[in-house]
DRENDO-795055 format. One line per field, with one value per residue (C-alpha): residue number from 0; residue in three letters; x, y negated, z. Coordinates in nm, 2 decimals, always signed. Example, Ala and Ser with C-alpha at 12.3 -4.5 7.8 and 13.67 -1.06 7.14 Angstrom:
<nutors>
num: c(0,1) $
residu: c(ALA,SER) $
u: c(+1.23,+1.37) $
v: c(+0.45,+0.11) $
w: c(+0.78,+0.71) $
</nutors>
This chain:
<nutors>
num: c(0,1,2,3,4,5,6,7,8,9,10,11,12,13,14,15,16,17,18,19,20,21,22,23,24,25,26,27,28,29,30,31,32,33,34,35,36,37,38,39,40,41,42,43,44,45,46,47,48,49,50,51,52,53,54,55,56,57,58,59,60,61,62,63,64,65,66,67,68,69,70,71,72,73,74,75,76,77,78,79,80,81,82,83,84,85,86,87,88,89,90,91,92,93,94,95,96,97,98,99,100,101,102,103,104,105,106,107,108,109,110,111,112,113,114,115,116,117,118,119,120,121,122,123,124,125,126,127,128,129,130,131,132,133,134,135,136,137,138,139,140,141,142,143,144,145,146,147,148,149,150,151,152,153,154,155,156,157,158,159,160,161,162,163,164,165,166,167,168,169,170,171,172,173,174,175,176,177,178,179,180,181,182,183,184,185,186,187,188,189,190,191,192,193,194,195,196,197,198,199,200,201,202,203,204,205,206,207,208,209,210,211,212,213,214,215,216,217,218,219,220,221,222,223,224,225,226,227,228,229,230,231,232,233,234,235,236,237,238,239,240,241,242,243,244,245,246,247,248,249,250,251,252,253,254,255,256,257,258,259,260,261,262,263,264,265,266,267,268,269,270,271,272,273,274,275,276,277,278,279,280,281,282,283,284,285,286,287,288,289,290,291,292,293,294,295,296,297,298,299,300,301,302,303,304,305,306,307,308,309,310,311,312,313,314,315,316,317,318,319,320,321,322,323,324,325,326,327,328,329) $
residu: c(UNK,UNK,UNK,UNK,UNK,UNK,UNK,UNK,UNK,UNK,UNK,UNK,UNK,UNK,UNK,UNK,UNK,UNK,UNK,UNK,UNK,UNK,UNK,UNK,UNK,UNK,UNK,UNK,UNK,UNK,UNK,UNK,UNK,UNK,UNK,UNK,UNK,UNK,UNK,UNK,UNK,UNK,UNK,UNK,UNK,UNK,UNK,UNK,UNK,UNK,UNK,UNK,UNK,UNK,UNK,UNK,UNK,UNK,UNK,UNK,UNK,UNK,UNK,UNK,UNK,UNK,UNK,UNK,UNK,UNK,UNK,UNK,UNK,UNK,UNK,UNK,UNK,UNK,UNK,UNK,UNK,UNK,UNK,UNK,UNK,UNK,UNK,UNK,UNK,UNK,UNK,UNK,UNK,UNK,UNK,UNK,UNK,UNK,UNK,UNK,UNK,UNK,UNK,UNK,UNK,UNK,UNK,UNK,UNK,UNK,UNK,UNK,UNK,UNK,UNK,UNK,UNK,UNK,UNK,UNK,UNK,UNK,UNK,UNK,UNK,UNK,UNK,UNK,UNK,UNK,UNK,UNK,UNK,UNK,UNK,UNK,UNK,UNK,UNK,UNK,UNK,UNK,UNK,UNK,UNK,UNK,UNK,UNK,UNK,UNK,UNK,UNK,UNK,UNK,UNK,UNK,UNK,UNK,UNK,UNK,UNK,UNK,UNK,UNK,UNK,UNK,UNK,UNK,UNK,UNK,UNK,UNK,UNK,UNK,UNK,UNK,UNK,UNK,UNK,UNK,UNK,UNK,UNK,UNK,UNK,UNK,UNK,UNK,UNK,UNK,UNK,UNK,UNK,UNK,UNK,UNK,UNK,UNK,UNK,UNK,UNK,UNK,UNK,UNK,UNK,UNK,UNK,UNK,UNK,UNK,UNK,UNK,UNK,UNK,UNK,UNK,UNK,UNK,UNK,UNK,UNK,UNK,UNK,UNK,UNK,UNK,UNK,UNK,UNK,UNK,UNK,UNK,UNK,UNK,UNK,UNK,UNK,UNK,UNK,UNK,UNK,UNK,UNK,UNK,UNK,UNK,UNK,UNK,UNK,UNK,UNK,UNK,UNK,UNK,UNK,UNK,UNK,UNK,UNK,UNK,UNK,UNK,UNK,UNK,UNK,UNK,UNK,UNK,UNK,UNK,UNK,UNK,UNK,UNK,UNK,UNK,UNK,UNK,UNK,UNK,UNK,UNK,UNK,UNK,UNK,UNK,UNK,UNK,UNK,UNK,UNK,UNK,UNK,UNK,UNK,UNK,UNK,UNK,UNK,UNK,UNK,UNK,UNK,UNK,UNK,UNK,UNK,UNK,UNK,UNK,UNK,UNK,UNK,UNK,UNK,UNK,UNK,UNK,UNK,UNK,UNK,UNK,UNK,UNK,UNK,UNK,UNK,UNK,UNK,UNK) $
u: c(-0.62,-0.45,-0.26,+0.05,+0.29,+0.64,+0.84,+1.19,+1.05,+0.76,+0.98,+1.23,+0.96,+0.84,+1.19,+1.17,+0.86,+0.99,+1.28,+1.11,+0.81,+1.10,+1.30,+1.21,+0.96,+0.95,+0.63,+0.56,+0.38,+0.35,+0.27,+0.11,-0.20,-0.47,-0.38,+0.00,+0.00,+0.06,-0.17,-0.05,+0.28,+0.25,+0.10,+0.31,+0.62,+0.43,+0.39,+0.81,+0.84,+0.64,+0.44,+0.06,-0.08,-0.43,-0.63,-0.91,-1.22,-1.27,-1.61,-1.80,-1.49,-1.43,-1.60,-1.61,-1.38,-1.06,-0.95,-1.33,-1.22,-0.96,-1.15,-1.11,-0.81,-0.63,-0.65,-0.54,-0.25,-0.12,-0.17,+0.00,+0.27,+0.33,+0.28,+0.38,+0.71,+0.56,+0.56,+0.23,+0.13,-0.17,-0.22,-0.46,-0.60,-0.70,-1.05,-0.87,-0.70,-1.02,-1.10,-0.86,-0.91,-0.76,-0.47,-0.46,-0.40,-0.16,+0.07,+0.08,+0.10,+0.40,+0.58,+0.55,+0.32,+0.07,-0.27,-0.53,-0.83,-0.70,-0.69,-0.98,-0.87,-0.83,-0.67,-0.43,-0.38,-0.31,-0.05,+0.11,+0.11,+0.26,+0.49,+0.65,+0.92,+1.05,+1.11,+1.33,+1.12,+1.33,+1.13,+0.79,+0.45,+0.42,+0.77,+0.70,+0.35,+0.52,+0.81,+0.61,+0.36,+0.66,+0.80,+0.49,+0.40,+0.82,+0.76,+0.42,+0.59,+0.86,+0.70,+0.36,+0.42,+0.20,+0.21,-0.07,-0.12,-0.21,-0.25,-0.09,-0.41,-0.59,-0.71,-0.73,-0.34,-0.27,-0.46,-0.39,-0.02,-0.02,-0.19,+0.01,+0.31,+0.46,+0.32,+0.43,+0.78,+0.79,+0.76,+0.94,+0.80,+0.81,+0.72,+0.51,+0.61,+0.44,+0.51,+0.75,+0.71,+0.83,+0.63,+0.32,+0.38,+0.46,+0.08,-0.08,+0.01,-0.07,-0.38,-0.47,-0.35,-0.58,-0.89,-1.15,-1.09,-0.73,-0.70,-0.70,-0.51,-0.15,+0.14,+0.22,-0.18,-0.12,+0.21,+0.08,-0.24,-0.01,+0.23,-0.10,-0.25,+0.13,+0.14,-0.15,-0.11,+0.26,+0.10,-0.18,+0.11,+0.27,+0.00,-0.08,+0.26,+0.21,-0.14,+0.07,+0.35,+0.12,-0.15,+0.00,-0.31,-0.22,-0.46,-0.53,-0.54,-0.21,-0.24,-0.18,-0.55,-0.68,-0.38,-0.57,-0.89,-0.78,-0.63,-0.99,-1.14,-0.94,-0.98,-1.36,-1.34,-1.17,-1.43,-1.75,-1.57,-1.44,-1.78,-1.96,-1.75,-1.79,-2.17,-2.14,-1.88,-2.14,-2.43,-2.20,-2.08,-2.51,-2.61,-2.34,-2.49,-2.81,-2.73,-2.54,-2.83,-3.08,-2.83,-2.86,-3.23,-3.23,-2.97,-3.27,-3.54,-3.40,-3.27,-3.63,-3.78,-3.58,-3.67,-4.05,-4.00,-3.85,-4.14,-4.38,-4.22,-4.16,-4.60,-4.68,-4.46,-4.68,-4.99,-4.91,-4.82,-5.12,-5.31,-5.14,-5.23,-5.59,-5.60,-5.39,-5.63,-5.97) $
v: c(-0.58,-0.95,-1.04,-1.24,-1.38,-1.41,-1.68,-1.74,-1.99,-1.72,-1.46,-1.68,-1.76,-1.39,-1.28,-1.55,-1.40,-1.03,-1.13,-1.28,-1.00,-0.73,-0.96,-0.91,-1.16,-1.32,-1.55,-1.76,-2.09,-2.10,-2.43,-2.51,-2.65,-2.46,-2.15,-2.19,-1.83,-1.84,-1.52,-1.31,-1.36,-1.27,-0.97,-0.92,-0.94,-0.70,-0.45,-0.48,-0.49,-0.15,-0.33,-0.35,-0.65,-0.72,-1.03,-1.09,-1.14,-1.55,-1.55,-1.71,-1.76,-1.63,-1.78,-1.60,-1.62,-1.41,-1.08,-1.06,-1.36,-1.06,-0.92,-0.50,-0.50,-0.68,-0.56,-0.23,-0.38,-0.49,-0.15,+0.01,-0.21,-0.15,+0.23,+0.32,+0.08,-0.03,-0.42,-0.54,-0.85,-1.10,-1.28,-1.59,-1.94,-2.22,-2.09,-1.90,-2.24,-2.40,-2.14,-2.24,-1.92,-1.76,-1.96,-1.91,-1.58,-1.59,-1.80,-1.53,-1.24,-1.46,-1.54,-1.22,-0.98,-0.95,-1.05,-1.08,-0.87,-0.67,-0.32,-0.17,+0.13,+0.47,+0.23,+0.12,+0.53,+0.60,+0.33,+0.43,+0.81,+0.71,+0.51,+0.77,+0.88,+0.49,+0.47,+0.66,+0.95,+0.83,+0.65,+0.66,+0.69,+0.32,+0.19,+0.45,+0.30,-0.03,+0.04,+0.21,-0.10,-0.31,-0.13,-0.13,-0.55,-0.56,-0.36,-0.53,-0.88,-0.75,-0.57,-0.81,-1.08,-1.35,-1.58,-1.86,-1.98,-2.35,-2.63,-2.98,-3.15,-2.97,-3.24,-2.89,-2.81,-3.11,-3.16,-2.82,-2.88,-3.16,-2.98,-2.62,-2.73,-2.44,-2.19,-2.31,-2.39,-1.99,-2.05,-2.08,-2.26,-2.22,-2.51,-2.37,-2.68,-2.79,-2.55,-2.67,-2.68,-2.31,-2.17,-2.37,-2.22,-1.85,-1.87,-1.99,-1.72,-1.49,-1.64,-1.65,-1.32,-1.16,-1.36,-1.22,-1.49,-1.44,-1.05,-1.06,-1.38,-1.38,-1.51,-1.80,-1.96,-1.85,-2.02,-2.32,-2.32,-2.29,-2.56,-2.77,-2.74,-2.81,-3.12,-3.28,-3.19,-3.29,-3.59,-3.61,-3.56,-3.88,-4.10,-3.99,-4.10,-4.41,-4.51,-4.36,-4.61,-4.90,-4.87,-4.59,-4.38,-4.03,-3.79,-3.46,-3.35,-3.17,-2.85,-2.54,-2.44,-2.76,-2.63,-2.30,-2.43,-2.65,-2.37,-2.18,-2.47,-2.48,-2.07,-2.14,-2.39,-2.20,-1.97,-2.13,-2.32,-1.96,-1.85,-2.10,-2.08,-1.69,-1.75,-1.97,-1.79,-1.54,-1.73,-1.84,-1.47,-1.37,-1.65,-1.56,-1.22,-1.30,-1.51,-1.18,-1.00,-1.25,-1.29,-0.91,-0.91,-1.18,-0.98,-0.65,-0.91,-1.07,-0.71,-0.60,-0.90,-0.83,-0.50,-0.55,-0.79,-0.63,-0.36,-0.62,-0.70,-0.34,-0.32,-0.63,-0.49,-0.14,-0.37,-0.55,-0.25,-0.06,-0.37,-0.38,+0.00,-0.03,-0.34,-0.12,+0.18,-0.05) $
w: c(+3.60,+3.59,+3.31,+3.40,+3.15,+3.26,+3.21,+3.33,+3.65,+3.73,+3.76,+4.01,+4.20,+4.20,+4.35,+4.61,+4.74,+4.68,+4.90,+5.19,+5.19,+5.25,+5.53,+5.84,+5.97,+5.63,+5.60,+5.32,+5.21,+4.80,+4.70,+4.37,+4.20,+4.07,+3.81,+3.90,+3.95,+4.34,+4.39,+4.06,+4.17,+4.53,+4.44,+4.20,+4.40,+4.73,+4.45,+4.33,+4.69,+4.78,+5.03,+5.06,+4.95,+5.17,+5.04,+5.29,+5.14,+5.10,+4.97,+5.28,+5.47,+5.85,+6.16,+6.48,+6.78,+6.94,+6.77,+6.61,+6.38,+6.21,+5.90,+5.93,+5.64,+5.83,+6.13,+6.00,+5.83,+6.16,+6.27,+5.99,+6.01,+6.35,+6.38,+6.06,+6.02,+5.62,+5.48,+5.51,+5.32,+5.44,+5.16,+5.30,+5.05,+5.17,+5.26,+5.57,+5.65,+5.76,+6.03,+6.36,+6.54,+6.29,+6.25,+6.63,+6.61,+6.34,+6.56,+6.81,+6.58,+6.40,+6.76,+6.94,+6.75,+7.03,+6.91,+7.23,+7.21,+6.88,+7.01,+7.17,+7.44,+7.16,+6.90,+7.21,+7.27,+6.92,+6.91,+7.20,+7.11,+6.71,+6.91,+7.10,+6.92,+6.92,+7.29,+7.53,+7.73,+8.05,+8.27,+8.46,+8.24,+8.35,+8.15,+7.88,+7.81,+7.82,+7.59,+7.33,+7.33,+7.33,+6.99,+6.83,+6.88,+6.82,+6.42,+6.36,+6.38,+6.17,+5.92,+5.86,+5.62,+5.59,+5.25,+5.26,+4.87,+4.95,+4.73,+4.83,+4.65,+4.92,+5.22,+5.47,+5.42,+5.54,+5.84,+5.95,+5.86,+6.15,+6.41,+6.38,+6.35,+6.54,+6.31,+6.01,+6.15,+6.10,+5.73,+5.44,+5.16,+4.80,+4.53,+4.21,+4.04,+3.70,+3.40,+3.16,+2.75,+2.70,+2.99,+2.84,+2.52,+2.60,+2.80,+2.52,+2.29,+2.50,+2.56,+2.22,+2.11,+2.39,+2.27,+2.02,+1.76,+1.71,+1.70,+1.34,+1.29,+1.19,+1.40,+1.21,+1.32,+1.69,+1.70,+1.53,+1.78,+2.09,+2.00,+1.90,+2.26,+2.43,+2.28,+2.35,+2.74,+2.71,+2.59,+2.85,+3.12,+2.98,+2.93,+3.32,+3.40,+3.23,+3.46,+3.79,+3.71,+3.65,+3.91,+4.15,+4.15,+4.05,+3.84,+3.90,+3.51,+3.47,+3.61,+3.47,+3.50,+3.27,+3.04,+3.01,+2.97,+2.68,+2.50,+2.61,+2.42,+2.11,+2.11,+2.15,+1.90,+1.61,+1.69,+1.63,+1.28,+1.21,+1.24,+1.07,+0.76,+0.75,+0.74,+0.48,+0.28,+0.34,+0.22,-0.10,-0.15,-0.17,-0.36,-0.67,-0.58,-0.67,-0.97,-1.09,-1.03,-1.22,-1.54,-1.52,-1.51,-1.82,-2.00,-1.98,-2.07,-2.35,-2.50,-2.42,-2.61,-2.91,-2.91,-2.87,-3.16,-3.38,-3.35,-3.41,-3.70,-3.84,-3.74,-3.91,-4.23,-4.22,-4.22,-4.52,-4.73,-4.65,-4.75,-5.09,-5.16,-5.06,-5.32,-5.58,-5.54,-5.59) $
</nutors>
């Protein structure tokens, strides 16, 4: 499961998306760098929404040509969508962006609903007959088969909602941005803008509380931590400011996902020192042991030295008065 922290400006954007995914021909461009949260909160919002959320597998990409360019999910999403009247959700990255059949077909399902090639003759029978109750029986079989197609492509345009998670650092938004216009005139577009301070610091202690090294810490450290890593990307995000206004070339270092690897880092970090003093408070801890343990062993040896001489001296006595007998008796 996906942890999401919610901030005041995730959960706006959230009900942005929740509110286009349930209007009717709602499609959606989120905007945003890397680790904004575009995905999270698109799913997030489907789910609020009660509509099924189907992410294409983006792996190896798609390649092919016509309908056969559709991966399977979605294909039955449009089917479910138009046969069963339920908010469907194509959730598409920018890997999907690079394939133009497919954005082909997403300008015809987004104008009309009618995608050529996508129903093979039963699937085009089991629309019709699920269909049926949408369309008036009046009519010959020809109008009826008509109608019923017609209602079908009619709630599949309606109820499939499209949201493309693109990144305007990405070269392939762009250029497909030029050349589709008509597509994306269908869209509304939402700006993940950069985090501010209270976002960054509600991430980071979650962040930290989840990780291994700070299950046992108190809250004071974790706040300290958090407000640690905010400041030096606040500072980062003005000394990138600083080399934008003096030699307008912008840096790609203030995203939200360098943010979470720099708390990663400091996490990592207080691990290893955490670590390395417990060894050698653990190494200090055996070593007073083992003194202990060798004053002990003294404290035995000594007692046992006295002991043995004080035998020795009670022998040597015994010796020296049998001596003076034997010399009394002769």
């Amino acid at each position: 499961a996906t942890r999401i922290t919610l901030f005041h400006e995730a959960c706006a954007h959230t009900l942005r998306i929740s509110r286009l995914v349930t209007s009717p021909h709602g499609n959606i461009i989120v905007l945003g760098t890397t680790g904004s949260g575009r995905r999270s909160l698109t799913k997030l919002a489907a789910h609020i929404s009660s509509a099924n959320c189907v992410e294409p597998n983006s792996a190896t990409g798609v390649s092919g040509s016509g309908a056969s360019v559709l991966p399977e999910s979605v294909k039955q999403a449009i089917l479910r969508a138009g046969t069963e009247r339920s908010a469907q959700v194509l959730l598409l990255d920018h890997i999907h962006l690079a394939c133009e059949p497919l954005l082909s077909l997403l300008l015809q399902l987004t104008s009309n609903g009618d995608v050529d090639g996508l129903l093979n003759n039963d699937e085009l029978e089991f629309v019709i007959a699920a269909c049926r109750k949408a369309v008036s029986a009046e009519g010959n079989a020809l109008d009826y088969r008509q109608l019923a197609y017609a209602a079908f492509l009619k709630s599949a345009k309606e109820h499939t909602h499209v949201v493309v998670c693109a990144s305007p650092l990405d070269g392939t938004f762009g250029q497909r941005g030029s050349e589709y216009l008509p597509l994306w005139r269908k869209f509304t577009v939402n700006w993940v803008e950069r985090w501010p301070a209270s976002a960054l610091q509600a991430v980071a202690k979650r962040h930290l509380r989840s990780h291994a090294a700070f299950t046992s810490a108190n809250f004071s450290l974790v706040d300290d931590v958090s407000s640690a890593c905010v400041s030096m990307h606040l500072a980062v995000d003005r000394v990138a400011e600083r080399f934008f206004s003096e030699t307008a070339r912008e840096t790609h270092v203030r995203t939200p996902r360098s943010f979470v690897n720099l708390v990663s880092s400091c996490a990592s970090l207080f691990r290893d020192r955490r670590t390395a003093l417990e060894s050698a408070k653990s190494r200090y801890e055996r070593g007073v042991l083992k003194f202990d343990e060798t004053e002990a062993q003294l404290t035995a040896m000594r007692a046992h030295l006295l002991s043995a001489e004080q035998v020795r001296r009670i022998g040597s006595v015994c010796l020296q008065t049998k001596s003076v007998e034997g010399r009394l008796c002769v």
